[in-house]
Each structure stands twice: as structure tokens, then as C-alpha cells.
C-alpha positions in Angstrom: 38.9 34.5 -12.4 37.5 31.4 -11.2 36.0 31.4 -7.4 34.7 28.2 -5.6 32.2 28.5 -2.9 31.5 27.0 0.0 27.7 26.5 1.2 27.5 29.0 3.5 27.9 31.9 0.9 24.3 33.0 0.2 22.3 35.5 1.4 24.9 38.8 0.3 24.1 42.1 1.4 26.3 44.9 -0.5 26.0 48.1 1.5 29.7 50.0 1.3 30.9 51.3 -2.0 33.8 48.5 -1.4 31.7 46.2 -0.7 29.8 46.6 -4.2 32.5 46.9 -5.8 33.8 43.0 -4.5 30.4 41.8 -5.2 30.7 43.2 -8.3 33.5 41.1 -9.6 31.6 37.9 -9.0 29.4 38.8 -12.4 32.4 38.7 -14.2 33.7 35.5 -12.2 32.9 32.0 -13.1 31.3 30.4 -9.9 32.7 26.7 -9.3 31.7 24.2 -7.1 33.0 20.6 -6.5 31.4 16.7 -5.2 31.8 17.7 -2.1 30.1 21.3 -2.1 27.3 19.6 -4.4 26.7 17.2 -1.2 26.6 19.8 0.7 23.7 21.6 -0.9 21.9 18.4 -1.9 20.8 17.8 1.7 18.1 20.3 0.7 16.8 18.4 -1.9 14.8 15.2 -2.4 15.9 15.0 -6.1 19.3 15.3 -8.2 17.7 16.9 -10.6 16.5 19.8 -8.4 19.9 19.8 -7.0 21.0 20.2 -10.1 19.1 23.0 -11.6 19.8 25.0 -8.2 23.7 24.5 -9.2 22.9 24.8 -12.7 24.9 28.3 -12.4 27.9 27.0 -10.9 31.0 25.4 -12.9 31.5 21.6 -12.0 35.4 21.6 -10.9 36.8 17.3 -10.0 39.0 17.0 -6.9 42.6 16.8 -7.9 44.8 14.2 -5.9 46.8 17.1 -4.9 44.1 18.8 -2.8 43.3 15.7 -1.2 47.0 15.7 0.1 46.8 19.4 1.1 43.5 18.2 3.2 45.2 15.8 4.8 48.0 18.2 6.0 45.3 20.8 6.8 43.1 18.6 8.5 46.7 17.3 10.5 47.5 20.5 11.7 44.0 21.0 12.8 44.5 18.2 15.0 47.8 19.2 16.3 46.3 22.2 17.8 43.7 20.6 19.8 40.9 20.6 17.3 38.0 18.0 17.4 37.5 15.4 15.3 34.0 17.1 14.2 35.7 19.4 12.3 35.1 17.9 9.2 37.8 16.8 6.4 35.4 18.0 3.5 36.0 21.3 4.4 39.5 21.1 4.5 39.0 19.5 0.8 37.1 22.4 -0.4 40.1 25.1 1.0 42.7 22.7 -0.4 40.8 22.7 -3.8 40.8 26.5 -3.9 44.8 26.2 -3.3 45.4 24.2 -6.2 43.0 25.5 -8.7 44.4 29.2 -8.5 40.5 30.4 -6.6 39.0 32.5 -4.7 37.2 31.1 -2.1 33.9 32.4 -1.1 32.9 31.1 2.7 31.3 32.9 6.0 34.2 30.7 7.5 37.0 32.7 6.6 38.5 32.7 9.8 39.3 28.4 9.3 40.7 28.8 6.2 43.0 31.6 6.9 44.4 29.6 9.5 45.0 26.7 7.6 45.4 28.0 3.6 47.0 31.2 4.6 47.9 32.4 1.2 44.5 31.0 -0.2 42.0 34.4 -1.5 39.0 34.6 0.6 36.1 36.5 0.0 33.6 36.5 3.0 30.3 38.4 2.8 28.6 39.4 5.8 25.9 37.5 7.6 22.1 38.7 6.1 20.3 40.4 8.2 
């Protein structure tokens, strides 16, 4: 099983018995993360090679040309429906990279991409207390 993950995924609390158990596939899951996820989480560093060993972890996956079309169409809809232009593409991108590669997708933002990647697998911890 391979699982991307979107920045805001840190921070998991396991408390129910289901809960552990989800948590508990992600040891046996490769972690993936893409350009656009690695931006993302480079803000917090002044160096790519601290950026680097933080993601050090984390499978490097390349943006197919078919999830940048599944952005667009996302990121369309999005529109459609009265959305703001702040809503940024990128994270259409990283839902539309899930699509295609077959992954989970681990976010706090669930809610977004169920709207727009409705068959996409989500997995979204709870907020840290």
C-alpha cells in the first residue's frame, strides 16, 4: 500500500481501538510525497539538505501528466461552484496524484478532497490536542 500525504498530517493522536488499528497500517505502508508536498514542507527550512533529512522517510513519487489534467478539472469545478481563486491548484495536484497512483491520501482536509476526488481513499487523523 502506498499512501501520499499532504502537510497537514502530523501531530496523530490514536485513542479508539479503530483508530490504532488505521494508524497501525501506516508501519506497514510506504509513505510518499511529491515536488509539490516537498515545497510545502521546505518553507520550514533554510536548507535542502535539512529539508531533506526531515523527508528522508518518505518515498519521492514524480507528477504524472495525468494528474495534472485531473487538477485542472478539480480545480475547474472548484471554480464553478463559487470557489476563490486562493484555493490553491497544488492541492488539487496532490488529490489528483493520489487518484492516479492507486493511494491513500493522508490530509486534515478531507472534506476538499471528498468533494472533488470522490472515490479517492482518505485517511484524516484528528487535530492534536
Amino acid at each position: 500500500m502506498r499512501t501520499s500525504s499532504s502537510t497537514s498530517s502530523r501531530g496523530i493522536r490514536c485513542g479508539s481501538p479503530g483508530r490504532r488499528r488505521r494508524y497501525a497500517r501506516w508501519e506497514r505502508a510506504t509513505l510518499a510525497i511529491n515536488p509539490i508536498i516537498f515545497a510545502e514542507v521546505s518553507l520550514k527550512f533554510t536548507r535542502i539538505e535539512d529539508a531533506d533529512a526531515a523527508l528522508a522517510d518518505f518515498a519521492r513519487e514524480p507528477l504524472p501528466y495525468e494528474a495534472g489534467f485531473l487538477a485542472g478539472k478539480a480545480f475547474l469545478a472548484h471554480r464553478r461552484r463559487g470557489g476563490t481563486r486562493r484555493s490553491p491548484i497544488p492541492d488539487f495536484y496532490v488529490g489528483a496524484h493520489a487518484v492516479v497512483g492507486r493511494m491513500e491520501l493522508v490530509t486534515r482536509d478531507a472534506a476538499r478532497y471528498r468533494t472533488y476526488f470522490p472515490g479517492l481513499k482518505i485517511v484524516a487523523p484528528g487535530r492534536a490536542r
